[in-house]
N, CA, C and O atoms as a CHARMM CRD file, in Angstrom:
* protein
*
  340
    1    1 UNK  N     30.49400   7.04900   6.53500 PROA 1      0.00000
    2    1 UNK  CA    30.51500   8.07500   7.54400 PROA 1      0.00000
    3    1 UNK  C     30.39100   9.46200   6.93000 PROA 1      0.00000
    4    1 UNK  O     30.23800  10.38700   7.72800 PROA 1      0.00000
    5    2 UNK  N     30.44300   9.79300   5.40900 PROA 2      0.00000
    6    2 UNK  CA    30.87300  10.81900   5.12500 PROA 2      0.00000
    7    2 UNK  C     29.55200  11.14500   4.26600 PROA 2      0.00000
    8    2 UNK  O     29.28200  12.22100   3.73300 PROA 2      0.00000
    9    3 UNK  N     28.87400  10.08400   4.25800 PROA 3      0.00000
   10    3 UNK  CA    27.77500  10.54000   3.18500 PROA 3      0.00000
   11    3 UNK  C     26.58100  11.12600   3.92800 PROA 3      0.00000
   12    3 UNK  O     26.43500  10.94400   5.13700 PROA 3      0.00000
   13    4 UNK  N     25.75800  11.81000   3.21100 PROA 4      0.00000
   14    4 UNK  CA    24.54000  12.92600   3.86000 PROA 4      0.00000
   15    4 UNK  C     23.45000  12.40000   2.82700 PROA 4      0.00000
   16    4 UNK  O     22.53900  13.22700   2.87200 PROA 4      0.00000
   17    5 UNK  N     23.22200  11.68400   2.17600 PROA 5      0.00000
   18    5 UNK  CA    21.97700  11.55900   1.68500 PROA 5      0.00000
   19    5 UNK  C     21.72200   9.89400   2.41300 PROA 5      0.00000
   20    5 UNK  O     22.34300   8.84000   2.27600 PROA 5      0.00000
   21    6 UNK  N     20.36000  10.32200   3.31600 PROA 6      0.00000
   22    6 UNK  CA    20.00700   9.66900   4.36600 PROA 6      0.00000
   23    6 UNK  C     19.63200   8.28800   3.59700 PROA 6      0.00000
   24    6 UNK  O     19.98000   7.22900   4.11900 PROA 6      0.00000
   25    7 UNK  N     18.87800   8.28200   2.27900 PROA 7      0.00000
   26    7 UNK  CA    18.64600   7.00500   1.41700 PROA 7      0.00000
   27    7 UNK  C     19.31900   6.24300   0.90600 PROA 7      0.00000
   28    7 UNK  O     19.13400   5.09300   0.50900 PROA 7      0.00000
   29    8 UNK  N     20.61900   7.28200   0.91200 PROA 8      0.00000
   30    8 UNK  CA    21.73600   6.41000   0.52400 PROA 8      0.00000
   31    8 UNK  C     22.20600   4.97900   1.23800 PROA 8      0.00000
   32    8 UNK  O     22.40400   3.82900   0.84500 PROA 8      0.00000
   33    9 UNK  N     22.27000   5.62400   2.39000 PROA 9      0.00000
   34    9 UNK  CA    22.69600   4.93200   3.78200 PROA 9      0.00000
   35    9 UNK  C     21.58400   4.22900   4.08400 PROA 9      0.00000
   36    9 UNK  O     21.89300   3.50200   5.02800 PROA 9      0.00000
   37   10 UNK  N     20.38700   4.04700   3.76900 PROA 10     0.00000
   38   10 UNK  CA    19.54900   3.29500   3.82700 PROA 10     0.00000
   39   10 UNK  C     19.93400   1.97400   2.89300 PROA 10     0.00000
   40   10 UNK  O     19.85000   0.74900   2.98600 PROA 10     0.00000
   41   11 UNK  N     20.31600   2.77300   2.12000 PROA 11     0.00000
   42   11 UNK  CA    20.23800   1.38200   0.62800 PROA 11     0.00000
   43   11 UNK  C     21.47800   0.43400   1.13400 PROA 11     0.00000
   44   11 UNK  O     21.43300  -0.79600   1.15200 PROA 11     0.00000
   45   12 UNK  N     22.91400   1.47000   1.65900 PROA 12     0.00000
   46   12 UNK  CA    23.70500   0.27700   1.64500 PROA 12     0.00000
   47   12 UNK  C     23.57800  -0.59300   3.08300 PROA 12     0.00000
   48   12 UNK  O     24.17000  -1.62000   3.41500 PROA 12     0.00000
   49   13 UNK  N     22.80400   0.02800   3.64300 PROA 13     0.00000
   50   13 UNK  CA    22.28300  -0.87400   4.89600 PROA 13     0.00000
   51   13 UNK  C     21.79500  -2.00300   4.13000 PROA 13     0.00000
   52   13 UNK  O     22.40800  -3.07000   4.12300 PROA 13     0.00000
   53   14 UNK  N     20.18300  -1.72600   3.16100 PROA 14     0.00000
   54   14 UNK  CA    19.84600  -3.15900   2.63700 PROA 14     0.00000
   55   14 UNK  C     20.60400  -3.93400   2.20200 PROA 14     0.00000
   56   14 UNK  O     20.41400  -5.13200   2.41100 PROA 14     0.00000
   57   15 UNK  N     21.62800  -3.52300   1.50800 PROA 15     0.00000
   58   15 UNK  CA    22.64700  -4.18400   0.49100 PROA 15     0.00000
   59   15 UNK  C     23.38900  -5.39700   1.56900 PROA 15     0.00000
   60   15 UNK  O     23.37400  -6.59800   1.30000 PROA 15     0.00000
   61   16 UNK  N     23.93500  -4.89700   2.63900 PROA 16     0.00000
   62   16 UNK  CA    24.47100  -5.56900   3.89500 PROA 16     0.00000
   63   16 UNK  C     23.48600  -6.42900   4.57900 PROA 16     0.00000
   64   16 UNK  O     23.86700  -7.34200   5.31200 PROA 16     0.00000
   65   17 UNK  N     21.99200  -6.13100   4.33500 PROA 17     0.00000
   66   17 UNK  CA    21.10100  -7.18400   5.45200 PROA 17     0.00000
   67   17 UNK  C     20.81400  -8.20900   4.26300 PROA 17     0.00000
   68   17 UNK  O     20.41300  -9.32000   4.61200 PROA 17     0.00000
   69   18 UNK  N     20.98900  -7.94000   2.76300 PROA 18     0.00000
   70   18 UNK  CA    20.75400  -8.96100   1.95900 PROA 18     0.00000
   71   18 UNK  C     21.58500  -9.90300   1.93000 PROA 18     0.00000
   72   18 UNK  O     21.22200 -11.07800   1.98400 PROA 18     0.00000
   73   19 UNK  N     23.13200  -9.45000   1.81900 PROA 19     0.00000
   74   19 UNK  CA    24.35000 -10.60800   2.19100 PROA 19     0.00000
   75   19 UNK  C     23.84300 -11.45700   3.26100 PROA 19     0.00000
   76   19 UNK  O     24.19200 -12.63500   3.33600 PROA 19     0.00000
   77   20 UNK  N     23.08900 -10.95700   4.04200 PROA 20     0.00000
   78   20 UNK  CA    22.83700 -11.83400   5.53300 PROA 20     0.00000
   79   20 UNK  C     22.16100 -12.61200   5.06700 PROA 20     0.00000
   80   20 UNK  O     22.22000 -13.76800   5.48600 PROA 20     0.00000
   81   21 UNK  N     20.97600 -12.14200   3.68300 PROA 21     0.00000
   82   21 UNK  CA    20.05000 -13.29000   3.64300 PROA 21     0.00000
   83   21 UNK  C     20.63300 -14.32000   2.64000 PROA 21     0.00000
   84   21 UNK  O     20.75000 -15.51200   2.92100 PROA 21     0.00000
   85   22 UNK  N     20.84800 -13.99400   1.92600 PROA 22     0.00000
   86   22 UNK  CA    22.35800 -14.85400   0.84800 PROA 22     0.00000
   87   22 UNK  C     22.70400 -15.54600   1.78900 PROA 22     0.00000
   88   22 UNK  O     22.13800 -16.63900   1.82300 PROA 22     0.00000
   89   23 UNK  N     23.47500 -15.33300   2.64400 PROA 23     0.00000
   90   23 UNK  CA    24.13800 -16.34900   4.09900 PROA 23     0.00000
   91   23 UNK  C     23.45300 -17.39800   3.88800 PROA 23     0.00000
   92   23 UNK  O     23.71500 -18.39200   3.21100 PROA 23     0.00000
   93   24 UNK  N     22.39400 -17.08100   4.61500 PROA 24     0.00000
   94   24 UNK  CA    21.36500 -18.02800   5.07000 PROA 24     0.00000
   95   24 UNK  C     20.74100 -19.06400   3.85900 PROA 24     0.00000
   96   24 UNK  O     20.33300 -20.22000   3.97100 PROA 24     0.00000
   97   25 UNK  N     20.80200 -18.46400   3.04200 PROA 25     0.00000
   98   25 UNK  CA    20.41500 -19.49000   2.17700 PROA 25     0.00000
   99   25 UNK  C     21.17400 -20.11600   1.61300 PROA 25     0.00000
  100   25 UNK  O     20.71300 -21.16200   1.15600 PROA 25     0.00000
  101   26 UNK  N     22.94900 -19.79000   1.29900 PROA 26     0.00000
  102   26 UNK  CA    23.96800 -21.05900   1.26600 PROA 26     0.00000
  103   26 UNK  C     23.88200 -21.66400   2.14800 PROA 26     0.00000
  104   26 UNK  O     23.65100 -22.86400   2.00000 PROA 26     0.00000
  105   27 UNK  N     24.07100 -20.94400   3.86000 PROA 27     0.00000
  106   27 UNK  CA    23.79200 -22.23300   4.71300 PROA 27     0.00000
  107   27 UNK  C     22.72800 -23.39400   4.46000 PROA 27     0.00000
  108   27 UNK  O     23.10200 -24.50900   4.82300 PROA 27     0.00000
  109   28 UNK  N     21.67600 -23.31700   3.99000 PROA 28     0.00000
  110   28 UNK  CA    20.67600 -23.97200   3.77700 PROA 28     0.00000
  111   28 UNK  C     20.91100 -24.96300   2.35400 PROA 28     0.00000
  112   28 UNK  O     20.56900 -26.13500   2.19700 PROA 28     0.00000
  113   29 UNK  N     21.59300 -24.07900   1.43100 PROA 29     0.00000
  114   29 UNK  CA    21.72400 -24.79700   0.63800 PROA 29     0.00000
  115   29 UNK  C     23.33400 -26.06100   0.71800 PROA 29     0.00000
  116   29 UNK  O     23.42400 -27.04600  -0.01600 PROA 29     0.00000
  117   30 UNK  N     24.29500 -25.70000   1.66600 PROA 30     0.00000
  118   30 UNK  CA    25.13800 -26.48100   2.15500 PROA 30     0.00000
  119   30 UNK  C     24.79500 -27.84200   2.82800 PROA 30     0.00000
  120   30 UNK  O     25.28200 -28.96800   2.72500 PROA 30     0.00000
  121   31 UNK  N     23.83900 -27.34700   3.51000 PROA 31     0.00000
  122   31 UNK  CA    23.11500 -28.43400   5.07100 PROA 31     0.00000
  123   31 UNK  C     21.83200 -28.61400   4.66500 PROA 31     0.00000
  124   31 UNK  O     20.99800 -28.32800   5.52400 PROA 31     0.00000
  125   32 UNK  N     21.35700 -29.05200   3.48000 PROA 32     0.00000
  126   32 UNK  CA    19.87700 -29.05900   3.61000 PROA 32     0.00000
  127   32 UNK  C     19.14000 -29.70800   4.71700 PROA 32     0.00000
  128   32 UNK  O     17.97200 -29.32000   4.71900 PROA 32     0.00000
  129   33 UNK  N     19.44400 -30.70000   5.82100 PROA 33     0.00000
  130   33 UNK  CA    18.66900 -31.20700   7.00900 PROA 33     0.00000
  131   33 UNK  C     18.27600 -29.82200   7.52000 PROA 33     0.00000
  132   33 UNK  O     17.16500 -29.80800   8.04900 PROA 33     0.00000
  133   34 UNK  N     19.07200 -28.38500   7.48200 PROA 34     0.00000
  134   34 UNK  CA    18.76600 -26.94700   8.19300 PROA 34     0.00000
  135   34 UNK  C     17.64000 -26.71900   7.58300 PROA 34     0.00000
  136   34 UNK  O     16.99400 -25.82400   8.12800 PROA 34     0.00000
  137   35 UNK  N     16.86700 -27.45200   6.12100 PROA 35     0.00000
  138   35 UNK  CA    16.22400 -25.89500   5.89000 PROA 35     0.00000
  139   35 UNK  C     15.04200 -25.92500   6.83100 PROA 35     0.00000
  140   35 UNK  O     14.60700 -24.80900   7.11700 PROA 35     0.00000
  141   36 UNK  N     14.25900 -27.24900   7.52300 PROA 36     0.00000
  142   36 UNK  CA    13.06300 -26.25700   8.02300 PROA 36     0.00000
  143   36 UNK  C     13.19900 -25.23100   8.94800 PROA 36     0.00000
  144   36 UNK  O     12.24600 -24.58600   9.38700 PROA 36     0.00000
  145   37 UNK  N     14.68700 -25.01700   9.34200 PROA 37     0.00000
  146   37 UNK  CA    14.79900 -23.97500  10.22100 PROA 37     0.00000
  147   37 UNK  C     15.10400 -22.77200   9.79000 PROA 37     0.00000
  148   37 UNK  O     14.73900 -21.66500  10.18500 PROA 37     0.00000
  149   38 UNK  N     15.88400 -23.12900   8.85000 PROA 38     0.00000
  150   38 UNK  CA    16.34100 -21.89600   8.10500 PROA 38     0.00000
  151   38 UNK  C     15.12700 -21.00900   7.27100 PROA 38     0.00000
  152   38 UNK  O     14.49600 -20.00300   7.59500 PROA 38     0.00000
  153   39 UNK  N     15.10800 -21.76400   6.19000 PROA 39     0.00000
  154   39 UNK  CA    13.73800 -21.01900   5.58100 PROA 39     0.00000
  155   39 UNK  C     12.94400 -20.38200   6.35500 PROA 39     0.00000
  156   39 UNK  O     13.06800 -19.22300   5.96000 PROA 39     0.00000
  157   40 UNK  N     12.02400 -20.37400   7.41300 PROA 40     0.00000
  158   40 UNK  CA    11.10100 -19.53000   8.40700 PROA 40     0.00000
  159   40 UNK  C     11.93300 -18.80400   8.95500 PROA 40     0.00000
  160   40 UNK  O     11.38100 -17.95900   9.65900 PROA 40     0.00000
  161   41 UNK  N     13.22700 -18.73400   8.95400 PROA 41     0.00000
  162   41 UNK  CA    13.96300 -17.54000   9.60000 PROA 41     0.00000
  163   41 UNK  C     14.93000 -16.57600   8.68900 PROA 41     0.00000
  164   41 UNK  O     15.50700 -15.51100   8.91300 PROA 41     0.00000
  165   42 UNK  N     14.85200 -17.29500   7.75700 PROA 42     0.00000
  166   42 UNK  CA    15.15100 -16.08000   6.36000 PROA 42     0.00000
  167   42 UNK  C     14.06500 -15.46300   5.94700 PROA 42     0.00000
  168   42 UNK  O     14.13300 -14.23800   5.84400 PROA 42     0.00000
  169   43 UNK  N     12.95600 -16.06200   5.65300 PROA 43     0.00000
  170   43 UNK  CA    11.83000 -15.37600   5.41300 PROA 43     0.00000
  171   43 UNK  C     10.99500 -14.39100   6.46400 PROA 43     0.00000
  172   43 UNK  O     10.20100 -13.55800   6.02800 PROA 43     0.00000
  173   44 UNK  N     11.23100 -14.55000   7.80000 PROA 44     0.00000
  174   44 UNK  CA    10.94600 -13.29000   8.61400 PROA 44     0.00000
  175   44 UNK  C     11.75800 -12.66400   8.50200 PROA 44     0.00000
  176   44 UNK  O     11.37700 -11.58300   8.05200 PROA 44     0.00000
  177   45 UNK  N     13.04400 -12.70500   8.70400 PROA 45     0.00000
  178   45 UNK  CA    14.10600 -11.10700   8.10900 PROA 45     0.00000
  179   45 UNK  C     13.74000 -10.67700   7.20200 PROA 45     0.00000
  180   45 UNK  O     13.41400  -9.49100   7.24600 PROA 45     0.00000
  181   46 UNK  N     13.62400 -11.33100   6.08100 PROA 46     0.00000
  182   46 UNK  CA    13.47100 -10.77500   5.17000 PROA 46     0.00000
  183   46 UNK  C     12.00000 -10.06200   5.28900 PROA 46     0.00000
  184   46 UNK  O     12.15300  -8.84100   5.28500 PROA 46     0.00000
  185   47 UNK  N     10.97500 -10.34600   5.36600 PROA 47     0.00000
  186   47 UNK  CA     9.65300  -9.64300   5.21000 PROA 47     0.00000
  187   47 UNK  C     10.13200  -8.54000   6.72600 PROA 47     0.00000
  188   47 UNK  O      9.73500  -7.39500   6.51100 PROA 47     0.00000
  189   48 UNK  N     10.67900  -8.63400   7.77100 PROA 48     0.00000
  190   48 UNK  CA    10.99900  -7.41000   9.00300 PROA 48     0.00000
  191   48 UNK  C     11.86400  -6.53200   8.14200 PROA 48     0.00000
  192   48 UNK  O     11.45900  -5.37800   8.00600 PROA 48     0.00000
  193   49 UNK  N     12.88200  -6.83600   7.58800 PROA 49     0.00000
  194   49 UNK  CA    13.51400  -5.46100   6.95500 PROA 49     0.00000
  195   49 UNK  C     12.68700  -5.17700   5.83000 PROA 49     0.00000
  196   49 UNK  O     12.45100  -3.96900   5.81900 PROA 49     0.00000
  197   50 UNK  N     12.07200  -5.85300   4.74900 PROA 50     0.00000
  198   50 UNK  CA    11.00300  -5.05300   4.30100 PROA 50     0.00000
  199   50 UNK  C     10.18200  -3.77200   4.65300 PROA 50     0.00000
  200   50 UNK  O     10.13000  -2.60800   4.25600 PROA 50     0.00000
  201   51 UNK  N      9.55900  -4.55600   5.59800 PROA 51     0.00000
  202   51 UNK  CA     8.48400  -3.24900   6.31600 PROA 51     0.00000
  203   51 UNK  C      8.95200  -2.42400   7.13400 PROA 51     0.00000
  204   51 UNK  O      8.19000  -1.50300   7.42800 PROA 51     0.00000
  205   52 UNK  N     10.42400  -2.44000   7.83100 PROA 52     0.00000
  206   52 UNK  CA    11.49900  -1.50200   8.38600 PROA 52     0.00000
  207   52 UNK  C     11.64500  -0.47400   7.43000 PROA 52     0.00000
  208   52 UNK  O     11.09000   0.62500   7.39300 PROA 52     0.00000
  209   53 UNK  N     12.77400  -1.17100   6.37600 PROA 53     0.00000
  210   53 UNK  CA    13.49900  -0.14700   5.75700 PROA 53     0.00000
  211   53 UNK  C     12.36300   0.19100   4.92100 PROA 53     0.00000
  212   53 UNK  O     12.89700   1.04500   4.21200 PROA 53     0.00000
  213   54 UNK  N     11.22500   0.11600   4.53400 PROA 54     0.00000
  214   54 UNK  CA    10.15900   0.58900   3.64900 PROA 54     0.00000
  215   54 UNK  C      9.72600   1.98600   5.07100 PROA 54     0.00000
  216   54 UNK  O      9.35500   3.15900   5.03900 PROA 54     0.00000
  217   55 UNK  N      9.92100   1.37800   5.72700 PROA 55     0.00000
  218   55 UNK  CA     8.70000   2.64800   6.51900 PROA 55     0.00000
  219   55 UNK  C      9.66200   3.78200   6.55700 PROA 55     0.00000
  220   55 UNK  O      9.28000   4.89800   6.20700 PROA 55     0.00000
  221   56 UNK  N     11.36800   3.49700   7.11400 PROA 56     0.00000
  222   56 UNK  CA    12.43400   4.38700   7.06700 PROA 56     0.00000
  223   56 UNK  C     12.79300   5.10000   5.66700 PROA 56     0.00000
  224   56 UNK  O     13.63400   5.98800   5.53200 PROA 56     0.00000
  225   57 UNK  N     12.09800   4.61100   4.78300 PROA 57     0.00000
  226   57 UNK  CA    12.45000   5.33700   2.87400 PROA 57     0.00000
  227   57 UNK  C     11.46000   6.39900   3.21900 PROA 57     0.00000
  228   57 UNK  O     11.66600   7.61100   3.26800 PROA 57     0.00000
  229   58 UNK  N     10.16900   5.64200   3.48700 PROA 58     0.00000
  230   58 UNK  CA     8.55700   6.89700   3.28100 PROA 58     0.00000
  231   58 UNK  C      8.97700   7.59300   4.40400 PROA 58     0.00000
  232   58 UNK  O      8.40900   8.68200   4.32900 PROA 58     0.00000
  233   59 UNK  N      9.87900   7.55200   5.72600 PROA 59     0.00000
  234   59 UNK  CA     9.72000   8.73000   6.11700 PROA 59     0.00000
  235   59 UNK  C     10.87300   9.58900   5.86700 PROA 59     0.00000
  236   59 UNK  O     10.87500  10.74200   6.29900 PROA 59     0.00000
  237   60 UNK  N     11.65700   9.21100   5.33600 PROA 60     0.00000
  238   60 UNK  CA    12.83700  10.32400   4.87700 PROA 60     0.00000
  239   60 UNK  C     12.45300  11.23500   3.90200 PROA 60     0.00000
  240   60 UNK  O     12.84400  12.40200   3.87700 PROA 60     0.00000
  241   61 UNK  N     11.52700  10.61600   2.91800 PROA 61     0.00000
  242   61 UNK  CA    11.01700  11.00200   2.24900 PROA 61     0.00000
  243   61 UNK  C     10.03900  12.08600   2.24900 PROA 61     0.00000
  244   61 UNK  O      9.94400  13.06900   1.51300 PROA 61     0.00000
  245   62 UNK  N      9.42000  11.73900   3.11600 PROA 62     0.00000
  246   62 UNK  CA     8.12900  12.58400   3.72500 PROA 62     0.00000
  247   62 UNK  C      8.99100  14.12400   4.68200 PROA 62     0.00000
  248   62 UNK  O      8.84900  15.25400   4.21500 PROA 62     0.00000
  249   63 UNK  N      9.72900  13.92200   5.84000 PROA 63     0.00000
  250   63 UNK  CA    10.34800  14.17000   6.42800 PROA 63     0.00000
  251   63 UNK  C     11.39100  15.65400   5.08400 PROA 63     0.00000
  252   63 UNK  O     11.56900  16.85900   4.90500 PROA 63     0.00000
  253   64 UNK  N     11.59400  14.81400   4.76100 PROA 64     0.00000
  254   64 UNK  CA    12.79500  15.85700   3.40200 PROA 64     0.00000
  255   64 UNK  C     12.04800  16.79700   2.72100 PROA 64     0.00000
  256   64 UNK  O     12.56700  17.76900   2.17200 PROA 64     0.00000
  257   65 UNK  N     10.41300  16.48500   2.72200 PROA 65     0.00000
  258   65 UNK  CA     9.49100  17.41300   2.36600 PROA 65     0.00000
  259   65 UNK  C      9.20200  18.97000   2.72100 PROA 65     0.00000
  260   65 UNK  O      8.88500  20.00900   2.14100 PROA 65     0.00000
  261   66 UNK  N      9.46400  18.56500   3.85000 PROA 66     0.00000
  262   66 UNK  CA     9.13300  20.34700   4.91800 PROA 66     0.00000
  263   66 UNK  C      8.34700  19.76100   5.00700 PROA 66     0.00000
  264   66 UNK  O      8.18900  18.56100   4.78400 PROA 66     0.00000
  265   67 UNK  N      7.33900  20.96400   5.55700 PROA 67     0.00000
  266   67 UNK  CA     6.37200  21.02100   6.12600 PROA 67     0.00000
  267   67 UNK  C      5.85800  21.26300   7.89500 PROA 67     0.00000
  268   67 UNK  O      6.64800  21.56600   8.79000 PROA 67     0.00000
  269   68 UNK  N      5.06000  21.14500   7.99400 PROA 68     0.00000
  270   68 UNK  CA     4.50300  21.06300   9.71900 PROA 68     0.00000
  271   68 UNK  C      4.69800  19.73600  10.07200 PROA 68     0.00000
  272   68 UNK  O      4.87000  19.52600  11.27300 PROA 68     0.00000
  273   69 UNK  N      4.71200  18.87600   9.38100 PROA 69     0.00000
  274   69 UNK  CA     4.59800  17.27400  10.12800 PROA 69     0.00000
  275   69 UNK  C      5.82900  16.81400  10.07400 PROA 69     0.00000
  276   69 UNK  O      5.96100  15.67100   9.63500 PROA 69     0.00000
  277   70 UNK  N      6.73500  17.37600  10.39200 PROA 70     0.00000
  278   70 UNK  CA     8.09700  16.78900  10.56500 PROA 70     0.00000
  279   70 UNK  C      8.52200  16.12100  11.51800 PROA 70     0.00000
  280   70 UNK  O      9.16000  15.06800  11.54000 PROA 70     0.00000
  281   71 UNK  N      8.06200  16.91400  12.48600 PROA 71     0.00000
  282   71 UNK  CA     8.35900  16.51400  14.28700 PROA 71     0.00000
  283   71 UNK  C      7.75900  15.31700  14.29800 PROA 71     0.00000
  284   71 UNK  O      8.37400  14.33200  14.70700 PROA 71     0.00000
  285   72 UNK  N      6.34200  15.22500  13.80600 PROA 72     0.00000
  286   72 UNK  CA     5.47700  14.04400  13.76300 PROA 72     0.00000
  287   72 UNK  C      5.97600  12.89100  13.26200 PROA 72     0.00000
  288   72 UNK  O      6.05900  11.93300  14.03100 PROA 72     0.00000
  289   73 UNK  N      6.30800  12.78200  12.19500 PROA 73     0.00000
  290   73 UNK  CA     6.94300  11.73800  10.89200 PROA 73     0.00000
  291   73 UNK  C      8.57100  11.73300  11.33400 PROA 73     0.00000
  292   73 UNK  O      9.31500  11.16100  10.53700 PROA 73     0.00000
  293   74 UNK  N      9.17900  12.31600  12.52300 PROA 74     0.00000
  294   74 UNK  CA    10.10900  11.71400  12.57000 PROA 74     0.00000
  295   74 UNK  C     10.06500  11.01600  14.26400 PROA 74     0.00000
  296   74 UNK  O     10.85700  10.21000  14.75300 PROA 74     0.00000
  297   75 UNK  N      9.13000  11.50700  14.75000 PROA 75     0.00000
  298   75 UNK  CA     8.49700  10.59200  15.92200 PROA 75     0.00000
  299   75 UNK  C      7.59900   9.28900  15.33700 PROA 75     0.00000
  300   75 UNK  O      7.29700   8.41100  16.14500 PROA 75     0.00000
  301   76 UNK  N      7.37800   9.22400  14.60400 PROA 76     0.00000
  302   76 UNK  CA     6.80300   8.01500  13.65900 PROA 76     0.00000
  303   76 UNK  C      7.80000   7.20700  13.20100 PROA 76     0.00000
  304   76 UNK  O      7.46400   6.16600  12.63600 PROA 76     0.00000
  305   77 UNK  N      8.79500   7.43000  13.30800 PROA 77     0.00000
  306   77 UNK  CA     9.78100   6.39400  12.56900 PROA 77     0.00000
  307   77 UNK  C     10.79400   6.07400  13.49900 PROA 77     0.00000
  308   77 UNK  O     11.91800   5.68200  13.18500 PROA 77     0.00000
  309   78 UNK  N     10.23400   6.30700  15.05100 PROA 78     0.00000
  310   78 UNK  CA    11.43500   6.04600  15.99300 PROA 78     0.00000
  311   78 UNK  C     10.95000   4.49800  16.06600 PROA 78     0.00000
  312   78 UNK  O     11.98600   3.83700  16.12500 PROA 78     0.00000
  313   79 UNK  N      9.88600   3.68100  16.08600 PROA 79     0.00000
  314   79 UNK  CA    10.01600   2.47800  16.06700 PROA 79     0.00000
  315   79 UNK  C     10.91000   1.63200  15.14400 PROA 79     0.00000
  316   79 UNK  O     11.63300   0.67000  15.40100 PROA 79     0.00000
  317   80 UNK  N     10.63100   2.31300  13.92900 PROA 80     0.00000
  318   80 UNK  CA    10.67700   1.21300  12.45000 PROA 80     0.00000
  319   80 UNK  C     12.16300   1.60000  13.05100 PROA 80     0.00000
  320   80 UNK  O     12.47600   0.67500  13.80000 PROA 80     0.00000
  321   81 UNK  N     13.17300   2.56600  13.02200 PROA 81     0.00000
  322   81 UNK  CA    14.52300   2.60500  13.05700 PROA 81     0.00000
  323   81 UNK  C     15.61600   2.03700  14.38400 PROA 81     0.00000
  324   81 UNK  O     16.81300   1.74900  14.40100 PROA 81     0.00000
  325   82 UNK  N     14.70200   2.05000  15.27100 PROA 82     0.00000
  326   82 UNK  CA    15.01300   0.87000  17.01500 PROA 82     0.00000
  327   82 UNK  C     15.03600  -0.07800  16.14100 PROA 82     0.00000
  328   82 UNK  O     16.18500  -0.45200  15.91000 PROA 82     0.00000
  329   83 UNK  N     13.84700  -0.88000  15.28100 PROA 83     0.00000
  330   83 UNK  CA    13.66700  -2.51200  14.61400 PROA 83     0.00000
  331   83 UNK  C     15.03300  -2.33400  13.53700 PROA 83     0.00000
  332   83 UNK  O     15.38600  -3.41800  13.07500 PROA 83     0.00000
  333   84 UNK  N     15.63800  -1.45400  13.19000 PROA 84     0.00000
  334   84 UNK  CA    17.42000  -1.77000  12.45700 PROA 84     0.00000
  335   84 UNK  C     18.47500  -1.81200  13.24000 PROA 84     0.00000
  336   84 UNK  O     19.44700  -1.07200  13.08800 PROA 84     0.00000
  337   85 UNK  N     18.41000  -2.34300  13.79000 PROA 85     0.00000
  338   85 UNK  CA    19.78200  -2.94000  14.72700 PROA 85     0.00000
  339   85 UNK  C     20.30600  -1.38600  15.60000 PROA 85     0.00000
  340   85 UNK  O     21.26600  -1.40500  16.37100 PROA 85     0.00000
């Protein structure tokens, strides 16, 4: 709650959606009859927060720049940041 560097809070977000994927793959590795379910559904989280939190880095990034395209690049990242919970 107290921190201000926006990447920060990005990272320990990933750090928390990776435990999720860890989860999933002890579950899988507990119950192997789970994995054909499991596997195709660890592997879309995983590749969705990829291209989430990748698009939310480039625009903080971009965004932290100045410039004129701010308004733009942070209307650009209202999707990718709705797709983080």
């Amino acid at each position: 709650m107290t921190q201000r560097d926006a990447k920060v809070v990005l990272a320990y977000s990933s750090m928390s959606q990776m435990g999720l994927m860890t989860a999933g793959i002890g579950a899988g590795l507990l119950a192997p009859q789970a994995w054909p379910a499991l596997l195709p559904a660890v592997t879309l989280y995983a590749l969705h927060h990829a291209f989430a939190k990748g698009s939310l880095f480039f625009g903080v990034g971009v965004a932290g720049g100045g410039g004129g395209a701010r308004p733009w690049v942070l209307l650009g990242q209202l999707l990718p940041s709705l797709a983080r919970h």
